[in-house]
N, C-alpha and C positions, 0 to 999 in steps of 0.2 A: 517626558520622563522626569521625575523628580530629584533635585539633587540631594547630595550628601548631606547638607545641613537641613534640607526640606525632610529628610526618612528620618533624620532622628527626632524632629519638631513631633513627626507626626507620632514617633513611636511615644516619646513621650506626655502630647496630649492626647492621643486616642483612648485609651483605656479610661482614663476619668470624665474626658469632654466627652463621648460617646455616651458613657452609661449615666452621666446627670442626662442630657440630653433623650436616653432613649426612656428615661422614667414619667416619660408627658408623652401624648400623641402628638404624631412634627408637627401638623397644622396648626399648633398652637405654640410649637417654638420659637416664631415673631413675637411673642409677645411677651418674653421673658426678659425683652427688655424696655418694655413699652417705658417710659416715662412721663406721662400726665399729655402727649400731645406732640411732646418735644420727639424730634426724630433721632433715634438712636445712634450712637457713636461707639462701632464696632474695631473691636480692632482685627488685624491680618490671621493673626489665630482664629481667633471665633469666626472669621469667616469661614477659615480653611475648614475649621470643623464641622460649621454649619452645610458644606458643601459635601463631605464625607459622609455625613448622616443620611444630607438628602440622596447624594449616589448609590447609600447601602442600599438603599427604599426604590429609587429608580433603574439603579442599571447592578442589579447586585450582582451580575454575572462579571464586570469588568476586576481587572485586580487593584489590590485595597489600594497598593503602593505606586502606581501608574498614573500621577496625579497629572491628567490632560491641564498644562498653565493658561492655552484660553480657554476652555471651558468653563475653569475656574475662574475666570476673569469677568468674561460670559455672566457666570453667574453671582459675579459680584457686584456688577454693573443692574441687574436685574435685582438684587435684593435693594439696592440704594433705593431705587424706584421703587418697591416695593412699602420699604420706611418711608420714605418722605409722603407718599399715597397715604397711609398709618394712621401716620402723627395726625396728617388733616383731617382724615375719617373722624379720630379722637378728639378730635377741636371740632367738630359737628357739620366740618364744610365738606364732606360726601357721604352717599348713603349705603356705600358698600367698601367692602374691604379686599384686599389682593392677598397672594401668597404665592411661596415657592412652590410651584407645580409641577410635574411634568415637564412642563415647556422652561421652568427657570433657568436651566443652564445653552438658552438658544434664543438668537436674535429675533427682533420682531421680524428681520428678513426671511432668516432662516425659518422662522414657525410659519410664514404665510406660504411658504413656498415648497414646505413640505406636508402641512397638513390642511390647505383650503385651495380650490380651486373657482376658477371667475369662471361662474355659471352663464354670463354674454357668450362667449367664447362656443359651448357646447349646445350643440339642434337639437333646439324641444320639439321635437316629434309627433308629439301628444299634448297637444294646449288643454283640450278638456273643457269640459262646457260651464260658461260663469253663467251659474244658476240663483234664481232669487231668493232659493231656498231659507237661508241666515241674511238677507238683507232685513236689518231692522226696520222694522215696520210701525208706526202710531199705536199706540196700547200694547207691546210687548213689555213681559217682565220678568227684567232678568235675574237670575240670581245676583245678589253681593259678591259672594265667593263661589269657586267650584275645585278641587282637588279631587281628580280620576284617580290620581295613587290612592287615595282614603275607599273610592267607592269602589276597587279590585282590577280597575280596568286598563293597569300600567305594570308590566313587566320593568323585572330591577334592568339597573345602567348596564348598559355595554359597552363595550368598545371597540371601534372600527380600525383601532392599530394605527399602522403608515400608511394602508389605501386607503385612498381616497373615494371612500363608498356611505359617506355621511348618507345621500341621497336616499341609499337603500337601509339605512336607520331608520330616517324619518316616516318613509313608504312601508316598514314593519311595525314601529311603532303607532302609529295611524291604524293600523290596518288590525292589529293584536288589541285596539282600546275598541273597534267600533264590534269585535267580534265578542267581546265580553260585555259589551252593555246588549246587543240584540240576543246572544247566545248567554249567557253566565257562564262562559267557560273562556277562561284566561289561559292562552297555550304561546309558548315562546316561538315565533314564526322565523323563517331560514332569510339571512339577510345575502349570505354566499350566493343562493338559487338567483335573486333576482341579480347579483354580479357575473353571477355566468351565464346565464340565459335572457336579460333583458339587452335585446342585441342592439337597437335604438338608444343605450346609453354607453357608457364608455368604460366600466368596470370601476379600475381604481383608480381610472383618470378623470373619474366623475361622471355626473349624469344630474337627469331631474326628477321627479316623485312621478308625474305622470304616465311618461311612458312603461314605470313601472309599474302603478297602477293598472294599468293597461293589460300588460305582461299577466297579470295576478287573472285577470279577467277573461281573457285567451286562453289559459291554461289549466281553469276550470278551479285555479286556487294556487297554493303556498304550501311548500312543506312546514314542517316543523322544523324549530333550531339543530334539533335532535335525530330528525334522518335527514338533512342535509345543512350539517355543520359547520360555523364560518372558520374560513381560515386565512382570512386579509391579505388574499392574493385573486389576480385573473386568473378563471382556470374556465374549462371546457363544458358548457352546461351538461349535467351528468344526468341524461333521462331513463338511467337502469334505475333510478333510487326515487321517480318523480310520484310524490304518492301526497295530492293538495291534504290539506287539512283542515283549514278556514280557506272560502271562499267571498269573493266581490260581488255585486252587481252591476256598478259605476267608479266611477267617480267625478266630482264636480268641483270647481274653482268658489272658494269666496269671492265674494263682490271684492276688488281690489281696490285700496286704495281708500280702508273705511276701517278703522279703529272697531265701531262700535257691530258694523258686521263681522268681524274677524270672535267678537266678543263672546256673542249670538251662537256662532257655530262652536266655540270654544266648551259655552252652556251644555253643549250638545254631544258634544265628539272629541277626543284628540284631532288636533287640525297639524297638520305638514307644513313649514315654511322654509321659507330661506332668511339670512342676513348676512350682513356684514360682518364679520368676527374678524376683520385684523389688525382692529386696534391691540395696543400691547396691554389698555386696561382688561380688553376681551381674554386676549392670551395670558394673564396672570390673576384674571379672577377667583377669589376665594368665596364670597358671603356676601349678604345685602342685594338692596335694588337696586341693577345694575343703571347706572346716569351717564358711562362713561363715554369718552368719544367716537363714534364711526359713524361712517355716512351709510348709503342707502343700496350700497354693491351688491349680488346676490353672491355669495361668495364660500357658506357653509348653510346646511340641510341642518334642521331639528327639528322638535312635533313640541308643539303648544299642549302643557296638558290640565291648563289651571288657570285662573287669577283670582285675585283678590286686593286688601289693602292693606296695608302696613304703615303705623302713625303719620294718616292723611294722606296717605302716594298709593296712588294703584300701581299695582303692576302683574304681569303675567308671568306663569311659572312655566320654564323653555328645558326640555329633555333634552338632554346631549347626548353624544355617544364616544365620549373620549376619556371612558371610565369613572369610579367614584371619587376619585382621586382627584378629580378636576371640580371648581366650583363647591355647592350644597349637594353634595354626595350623586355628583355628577350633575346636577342641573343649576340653571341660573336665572334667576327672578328679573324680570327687565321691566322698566318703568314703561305707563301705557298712558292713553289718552294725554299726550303732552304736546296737543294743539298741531301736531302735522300729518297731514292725512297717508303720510307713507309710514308712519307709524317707530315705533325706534328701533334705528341701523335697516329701516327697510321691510321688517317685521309683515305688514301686511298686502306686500308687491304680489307677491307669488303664494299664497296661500290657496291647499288645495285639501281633500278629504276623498274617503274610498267610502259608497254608498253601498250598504246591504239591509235588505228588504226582510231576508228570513235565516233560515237555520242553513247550515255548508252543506253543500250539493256531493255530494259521493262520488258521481260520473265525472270522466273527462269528454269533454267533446271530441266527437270523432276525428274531426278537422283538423283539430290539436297535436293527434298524433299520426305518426312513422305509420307503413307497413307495417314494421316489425310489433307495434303499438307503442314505442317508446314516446319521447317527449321532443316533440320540435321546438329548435333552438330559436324560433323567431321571434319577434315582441309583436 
């Protein structure tokens, strides 16, 4: 709770720091005090305020005057890293830039432990067959660039909230890009469905692409977002409302362990991966090719939906699903071909795709369903 000298601070710089402040988009309120490189020297006001703006934005439901002091702390400790990250961007020593996110008022502890989980940990079920299909091959040629958003085949960001169902992003997104390049028809698929009915994974305690793949393929298809709803919790697979809409045929593994296959099927498809995201560069990413540090964990779900290059650096364009607010309006560019064959933060360990051959099947299979004809909850 804030004291008596903290409510009249605020009373009295809120109204003027707030409305300078809300006359720019936030993501660009770092930089209102950029100074040629040099890392900015804020004082305890401007923090406070910078911290009030971004709570209006993140938690506007808290009250104005209930200033949490470590959170504020939290997030002051977070913005320092954030400038001094900045200034070296601006001095030419990194190729991407951070910002107050979402995640800025919580620990690297706290973000790893509430929004990523170590994919070791949970039984992949469903390994999936590594097919030659995208191993590069002598005379292949690739595109330079590809961007699935430009050619229709990428529904806007989502966000998977507090559970822990990145998995079931990735295995929608995958699955929503291969059905508009074989069909032409772009439809937002139910991420909920495969959290409550892929029983092989673990809900919002995580899981991995295949076995939901699998799920998709068993059940003759996928709802839509729109008759079965996400709402970022476990619940009871709901087979009164199971009505697929894009369907699968397969799915197969990229050759692991291989940059330029990973590349290949990229050419081709949105592709599923994992990485490592618990770096705190990862957790307060704004902009640029991501260079920053993580090792090769499997430890968060997103879907490959692009690369290209950018003055001399390649790199790939990675969909997330922790909103637009996160990142390049929710995705993040991560540097490719950088001489290690696990690829960066692990990139191409577990890369996998959902195979369809023709147009979405109508029928459920008999198997599929109850007596009653509903939907069995098995993967």
């Amino acid at each position: 709770m804030a004291s008596t000298v903290d409510i009249i601070l605020l009373l009295l710089f809120s109204s003027s720091a707030l409305a300078a402040v809300s006359s720019v988009p936030y993501q660009d309120v770092l930089t209102l005090s950029k100074q040629g490189g040099a890392v900015p020297v804020r004082s305890d006001e401007e923090v406070r305020m910078l911290y009030l703006e971004w709570r209006a934005k993140n938690h506007p439901a808290e009250k104005y005057l209930d200033l949490n002091e470590y959170r504020l702390e939290v997030f002051k400790e977070n913005l320092q890293f954030v400038d001094k990250h900045n200034a070296a961007a601006d001095r030419g020593e990194h190729t991407f830039r951070l910002g107050m996110n979402r995640f800025a008022d919580l620990t690297n502890e706290e973000y790893r432990t509430r929004f990523l989980r170590d994919f070791s940990r949970l039984r992949r079920s469903a390994s999936g067959k590594i097919s030659s299909r995208y191993r590069l091959r002598e005379g292949d040629d690739l595109p330079d660039s590809i961007d699935w958003r430009e050619k229709g085949a990428v529904v806007p960001v989502k966000n998977q909230g507090g559970c822990g169902s990145c998995w079931a992003f990735s295995t929608v997104a995958a699955v929503e890009g291969i059905n508009q390049i074989v069909t032409g028809d772009l439809i937002s698929l139910s991420e909920q469905q495969l959290v409550d009915c892929t029983t092989a994974n673990h809900g919002c305690r995580g899981g991995w692409m295949n076995p939901a793949f699998q799920f998709i393929v068993n059940n003759g298809g996928i709802n839509s977002e729109e008759t079965y709803p996400y709402r970022g919790q476990n619940g009871i697979c709901n087979s009164t409302v199971n009505a697929p809409v894009v369907s699968i045929d397969s799915y197969e593994n990229v050759p692991s362990h291989n940059e330029q296959s990973l590349q290949k099927a990229v050419a081709n498809q949105p592709v599923s991966v994992t990485m490592d995201a618990a770096g705190r560069d990862f957790q307060l990413y704004r902009s640029g090719i991501f260079t920053g540090s993580c090792n090769i964990s499997a430890n968060h779900a997103l879907t490959v939906v692009g690369y290209g290059t950018e003055n001399d650096k390649d790199y790939r364009t990675v969909k997330n699903s922790w909103g637009k607010n996160w990142g390049e309006s929710g995705y993040i560019r991560v540097e490719r071909n950088i001489g290690n064959p696990n690829g960066k933060c692990g990139i191409t360990r577990f890369a996998s795709y959902p195979v369809k051959k023709g147009t979405n099947t109508a029928a459920i299979p008999n198997w599929a369903l109850t007596s009653s004809g509903g939907l069995k909850s098995s993967a």
